[in-house]
N, C-alpha and C positions, 0 to 999 in steps of 0.2 A: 838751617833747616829746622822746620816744627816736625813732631812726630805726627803722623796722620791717625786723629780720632776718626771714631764712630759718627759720619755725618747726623743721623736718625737724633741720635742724641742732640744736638743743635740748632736752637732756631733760625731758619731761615731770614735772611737779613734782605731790606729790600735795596734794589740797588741805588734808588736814589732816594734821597730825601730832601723835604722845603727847611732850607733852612730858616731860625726863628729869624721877623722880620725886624730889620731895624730900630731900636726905641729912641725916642729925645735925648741928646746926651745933655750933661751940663758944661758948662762953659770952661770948666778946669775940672782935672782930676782932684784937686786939692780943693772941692769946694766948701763951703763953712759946713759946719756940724750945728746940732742944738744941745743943749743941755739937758741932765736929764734930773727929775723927781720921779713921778709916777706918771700912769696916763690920763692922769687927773687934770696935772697941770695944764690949762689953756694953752697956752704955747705950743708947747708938744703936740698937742691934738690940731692946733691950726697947723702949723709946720709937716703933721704927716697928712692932713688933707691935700693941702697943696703938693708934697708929693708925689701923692698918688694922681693925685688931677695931670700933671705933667708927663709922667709915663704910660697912664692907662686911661683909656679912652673906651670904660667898657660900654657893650651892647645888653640892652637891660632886656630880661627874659620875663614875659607875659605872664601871670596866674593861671589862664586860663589854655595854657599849650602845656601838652603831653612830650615828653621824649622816650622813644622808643627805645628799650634797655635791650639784652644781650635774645632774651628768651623770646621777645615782640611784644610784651605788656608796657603799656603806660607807665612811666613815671615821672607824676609830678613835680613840678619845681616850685617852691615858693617866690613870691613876688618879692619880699625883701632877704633874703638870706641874714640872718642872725646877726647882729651885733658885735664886732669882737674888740675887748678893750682890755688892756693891761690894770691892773687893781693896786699891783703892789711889785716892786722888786725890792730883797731884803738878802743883805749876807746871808749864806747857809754856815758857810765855813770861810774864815779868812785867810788871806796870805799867809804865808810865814817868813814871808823872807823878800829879797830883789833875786830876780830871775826866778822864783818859783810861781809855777803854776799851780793851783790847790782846783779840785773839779770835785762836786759832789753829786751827790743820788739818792734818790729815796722810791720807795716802792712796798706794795701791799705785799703780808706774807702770808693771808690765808682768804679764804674765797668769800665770807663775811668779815665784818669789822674793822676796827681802825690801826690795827696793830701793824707796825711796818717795820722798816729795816732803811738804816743808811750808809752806805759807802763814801769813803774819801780816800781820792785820789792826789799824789803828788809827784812833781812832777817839772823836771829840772832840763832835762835834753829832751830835742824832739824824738816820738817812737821810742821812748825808752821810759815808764814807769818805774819812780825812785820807789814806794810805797806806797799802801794801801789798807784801810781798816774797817770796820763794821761796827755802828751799833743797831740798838732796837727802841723801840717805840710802842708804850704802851695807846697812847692819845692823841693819834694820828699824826707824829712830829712836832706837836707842842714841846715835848722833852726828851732828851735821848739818854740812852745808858751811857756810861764811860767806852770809847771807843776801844777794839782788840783789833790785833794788827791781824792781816792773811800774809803769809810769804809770798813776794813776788818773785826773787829770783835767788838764785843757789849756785857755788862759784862749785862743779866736781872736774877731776882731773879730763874728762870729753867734751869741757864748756860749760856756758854760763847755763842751768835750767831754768825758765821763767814761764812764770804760770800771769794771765788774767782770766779775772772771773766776770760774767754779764752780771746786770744785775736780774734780778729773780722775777719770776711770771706764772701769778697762781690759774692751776686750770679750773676757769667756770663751774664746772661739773662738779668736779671730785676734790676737787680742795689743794688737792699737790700742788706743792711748790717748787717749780725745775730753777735749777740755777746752771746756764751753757759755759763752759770753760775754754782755753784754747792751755795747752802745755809747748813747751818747745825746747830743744835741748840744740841751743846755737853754740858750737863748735871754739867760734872766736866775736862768742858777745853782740855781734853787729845785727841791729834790727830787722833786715833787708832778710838777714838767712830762717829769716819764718817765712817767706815765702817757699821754703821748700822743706821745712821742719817742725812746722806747726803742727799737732792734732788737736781734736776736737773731744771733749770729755763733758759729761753731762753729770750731775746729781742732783736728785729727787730729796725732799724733806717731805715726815708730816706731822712736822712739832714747829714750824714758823720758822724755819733755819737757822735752829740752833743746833741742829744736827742733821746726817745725811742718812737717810734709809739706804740709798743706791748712789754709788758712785762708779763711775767707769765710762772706758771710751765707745766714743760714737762707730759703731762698726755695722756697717750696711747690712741687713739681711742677706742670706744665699751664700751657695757654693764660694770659695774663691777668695773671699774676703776675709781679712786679717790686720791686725795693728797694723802690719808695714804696706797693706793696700785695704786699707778701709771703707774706700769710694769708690764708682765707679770712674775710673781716670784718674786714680789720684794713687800716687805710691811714693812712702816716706821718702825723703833725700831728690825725688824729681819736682814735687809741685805741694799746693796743699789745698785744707778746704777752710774757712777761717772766720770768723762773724765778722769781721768791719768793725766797725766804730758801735758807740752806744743805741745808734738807733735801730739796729735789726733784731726787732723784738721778736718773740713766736706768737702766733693765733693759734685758738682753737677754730675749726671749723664747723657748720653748721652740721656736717657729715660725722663727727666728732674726732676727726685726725689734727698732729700738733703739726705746726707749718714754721720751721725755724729757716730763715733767710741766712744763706751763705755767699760769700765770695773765693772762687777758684780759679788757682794763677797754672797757666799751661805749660806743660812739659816741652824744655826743650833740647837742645840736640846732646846734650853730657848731662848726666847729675851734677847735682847739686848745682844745676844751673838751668834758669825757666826762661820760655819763650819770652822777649818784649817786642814784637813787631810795631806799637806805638813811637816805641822810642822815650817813652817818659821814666817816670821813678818805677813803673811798675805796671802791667797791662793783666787785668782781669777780667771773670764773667761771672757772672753771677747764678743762685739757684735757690731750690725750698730743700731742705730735709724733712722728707714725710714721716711725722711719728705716730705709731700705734701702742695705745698703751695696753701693756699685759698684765691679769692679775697678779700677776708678784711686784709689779709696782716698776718694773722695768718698759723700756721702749725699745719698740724691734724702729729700724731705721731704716728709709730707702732713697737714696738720690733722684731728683728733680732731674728733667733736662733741664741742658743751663742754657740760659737767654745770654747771648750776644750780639754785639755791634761789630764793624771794623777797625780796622787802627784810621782808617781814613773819614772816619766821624764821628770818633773818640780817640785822643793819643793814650789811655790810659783802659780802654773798654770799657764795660759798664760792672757797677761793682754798690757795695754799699747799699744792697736794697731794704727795701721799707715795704713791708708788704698789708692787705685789710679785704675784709672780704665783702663785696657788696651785696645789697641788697636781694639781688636776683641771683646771688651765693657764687660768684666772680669773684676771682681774685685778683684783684689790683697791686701790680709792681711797681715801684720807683726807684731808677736807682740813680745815682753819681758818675757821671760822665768827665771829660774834660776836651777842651776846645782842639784844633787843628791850628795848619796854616793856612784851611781855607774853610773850616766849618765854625760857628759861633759856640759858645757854651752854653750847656743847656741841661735841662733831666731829662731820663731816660724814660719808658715807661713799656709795660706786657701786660698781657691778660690772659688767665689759665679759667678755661670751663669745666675742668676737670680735676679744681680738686686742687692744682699744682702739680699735676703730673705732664703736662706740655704747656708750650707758652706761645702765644700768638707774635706775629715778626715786630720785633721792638723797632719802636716810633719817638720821636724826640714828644716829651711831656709839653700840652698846652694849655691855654685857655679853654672852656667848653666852647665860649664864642665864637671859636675857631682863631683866636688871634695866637699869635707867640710870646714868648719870652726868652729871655737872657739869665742864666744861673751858672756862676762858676763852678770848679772841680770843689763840690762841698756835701757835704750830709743833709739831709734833708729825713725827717718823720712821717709818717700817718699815726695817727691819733683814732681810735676808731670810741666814739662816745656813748652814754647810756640813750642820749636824745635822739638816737639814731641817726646821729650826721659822722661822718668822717671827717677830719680834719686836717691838713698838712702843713708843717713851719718845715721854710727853707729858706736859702737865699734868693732875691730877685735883683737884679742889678737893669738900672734904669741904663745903661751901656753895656757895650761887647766885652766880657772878661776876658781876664788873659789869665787861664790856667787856674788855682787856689785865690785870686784876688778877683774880683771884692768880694770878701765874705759879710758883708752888708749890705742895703738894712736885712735882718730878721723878719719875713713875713707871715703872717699866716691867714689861711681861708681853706673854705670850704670845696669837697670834693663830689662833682656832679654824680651821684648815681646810677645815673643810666650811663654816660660816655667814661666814666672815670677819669675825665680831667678836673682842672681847676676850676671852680667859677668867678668868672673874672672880678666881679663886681663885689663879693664878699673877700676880697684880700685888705690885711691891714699892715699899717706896722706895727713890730713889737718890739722894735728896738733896733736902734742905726748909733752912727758913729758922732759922736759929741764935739762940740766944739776943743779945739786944742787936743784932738784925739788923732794919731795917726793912720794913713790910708792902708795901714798891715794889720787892723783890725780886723779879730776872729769871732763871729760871732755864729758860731758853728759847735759842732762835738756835744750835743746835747742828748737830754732824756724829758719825754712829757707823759704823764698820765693823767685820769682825771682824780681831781678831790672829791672821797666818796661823798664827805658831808656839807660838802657845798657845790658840788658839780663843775666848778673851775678846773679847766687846764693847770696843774703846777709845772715848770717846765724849768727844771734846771741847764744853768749853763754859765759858762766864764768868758769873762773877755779879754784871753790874751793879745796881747801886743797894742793896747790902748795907749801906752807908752812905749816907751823906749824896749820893752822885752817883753816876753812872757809871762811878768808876773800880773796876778790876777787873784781878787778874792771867786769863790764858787756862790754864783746868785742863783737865789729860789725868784723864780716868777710865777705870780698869780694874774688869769687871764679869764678876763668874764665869758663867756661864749653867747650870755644875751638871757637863755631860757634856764641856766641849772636852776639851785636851790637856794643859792643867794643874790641878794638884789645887787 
């Protein structure tokens, strides 16, 4: 038995949906790979032409036609969409070891200039963070300080205490620098028991995050609300609310409220134990936390209604969103789904006219052309640019995934404006699986933003399970988008 929420609160799901249509498979699961230098190398560039030519068969969009956006005003579409090509991938931080995974990060720490901040991540079992460090940057990542560790976890006589931290998101405006937290105080160590003992903890910098002006947990405006029920539906030991993976960044909006993207697992019939009517590792829904900033530098907090699917068109619901606000000031959702035994895999996607305070009935994510696609149980970005395009890297799988596989190739392209889908015609590769590389390659769990001083995507990320394990150095990629500031 689930406990019965608040209908009102939850988006209405439609009862059926198209699934994505069939794509060209290849001949073997085990088909060859290419090797990789840059996206320089001919090769690579002939080998992702071709295939793209094999699974996408896009329909090319006119100059001279309008698409009608949310509000009924025209929005034009360009007759080539931008250019997108990889420039560089380069160690950020290397292995240390066999079986260790190393992930790195980097990000601006104040609303001009090049000064940033980097984290590294390591990382030995899955769902389980060995450690973690920080340094800074005065010269936009040409050189970093000597790394200082953050504690991730702490053994007290009630369990293991483990903290992760996001990385940091300066507001446009005002310069602050928020950095989102999750805290959890798991009983007997096991990753799984944050789904029902995680909180949410935020702090404010405005020295470049070397220090915290505010620190403290996320606790919803109004009556009622307290550490041990902080959300709406949400209360410590039954469920929790939790960021997902690296990609659920916050926005600011054009309205000037902060739009942080959560994922929340459902209470079910005892504590300390949550609904899973999917039946997978774990069934989720997703939502925005609304923040308003107050002058003492604090943030009042309010729950999103949360978009959901069923377990019978996600075994895992929809979770892991990516949120960007378009043009006509919509808010576009993406989130991580995973396959059934009768629905294909695929992205999820909603649209909020309001800010993020309700969400239109989620739709499997497509083409603008109106074609589909195939996306395993993976993370996927929006990228929201100074050239005013949006951008999104995910997975696209030229086949029907089964579950977390393939998590290749890396694609990325442009997000139509007006409809909020993909446009089919500007999708590239950024990276697929190489020759003598095995088919449990991850090429997922990333972080991208743009390079102030040349306008490129940097887009870190690692490629566990290339081999035999997890171990993995953490690569910085550089990605032309066609128009920034360098050629």
């Amino acid at each position: 038995m689930i406990v019965t929420l608040d209908s009102k609160r939850r988006v209405p799901v439609p009862k059926t949906l198209a699934p994505p249509a069939p794509a060209p498979s290849p001949s073997s699961d085990t088909r060859p790979g290419r090797s990789w230098s840059t996206a320089r190398d001919s090769k690579f560039l002939a080998a992702a032409s071709v295939f793209l030519a094999l699974w996408s068969m896009p329909v090319a969009l006119r100059s001279d036609e309008g698409v009608k956006a949310g509000s009924g005003s025209p929005v034009p579409i360009a007759a080539e969409p931008p250019g997108i090509h990889v420039k560089s991938r380069e160690v950020f931080f290397p292995c240390s070891g066999p079986g260790v995974l190393v992930e790195g990060q980097s990000f601006y720490t104040r609303r001009e200039g090049l000064e940033k901040m980097c984290f590294r991540f390591i990382q030995t079992e899955s769902m389980k963070l060995d450690s973690m460090e920080h340094g800074f940057s005065a010269d936009n990542g040409k050189t970093w300080s000597a790394l200082e560790t953050f504690p991730v976890a702490t053994n007290t006589p009630e369990g293991t205490e483990r903290r992760k931290r996001k990385a940091g998101w300066v507001d446009p405006v005002n310069g602050r620098l928020l950095f989102m937290n999750e805290r959890m105080l798991l009983p007997n160590g096991r990753p799984l028991e944050s789904l029902t003992r995680s909180q949410l903890w935020y702090q404010v910098s405005t020295d470049g995050g070397h220090t915290a002006a505010v620190e403290e947990q996320v606790i919803q405006k109004g009556e009622g609300y307290s550490a041990e029920h902080p959300l709406e539906e949400v209360w410590l030991g039954r469920n929790s609310a939790r960021l997902g993976d690296h990609v659920g960044r916050p926005i600011r909006t054009r309205a000037g409220k902060i739009l942080q993207p959560v994922q929340l697992s459902l209470v079910g019939e005892e504590d300390g134990k949550v609904a899973n009517p999917g039946g997978g590792l774990s069934y989720l829904e997703s939502a925005v936390l609304i923040g308003t900033w107050l002058d003492t530098g604090r943030i009042e907090w309010v729950l999103s209604q949360r978009v959901a699917n069923t377990p019978e068109q996600s075994s895992r619901g929809a979770f892991e969103p990516t949120i960007a606000e378009l043009p006509d000031g919509r808010i576009l959702m993406v989130m991580r789904g995973s396959n059934t035994k009768t629905t294909p895999g695929c992205k999820w996607y909603s649209l909020s006219g309001d800010g993020g305070a309700t969400w239109s009935p989620i739709q499997p994510w497509s083409f603008s052309d109106g074609t589909s696609f195939y996306s395993p149980s993976s993370t996927s970005v929006l990228v929201s640019h100074s050239n005013g395009r949006i951008y999104w890297l995910g997975n696209i799988n030229p086949r029907r995934p089964d579950g977390i596989h393939w998590r290749y190739p890396l694609m990325m392209g442009v997000v139509d404006p007006a409809s909020g889908l993909l446009i089919h015609e500007s999708v590239a590769v950024i990276d697929d699986r190489a020759e003598g590389e095995t088919n449990k390659l991850m090429l997922t769990s990333f972080l991208a933003h743009e390079d102030r001083a040349t306008g490129d995507i940097l887009l870190h990320m690692s490629r566990p399970f290339a081999g035999k394990d997890r171990a993995s150095d953490a690569y910085l990629y550089q990605i032309s988008v066609g128009n920034g500031k360098s050629p």
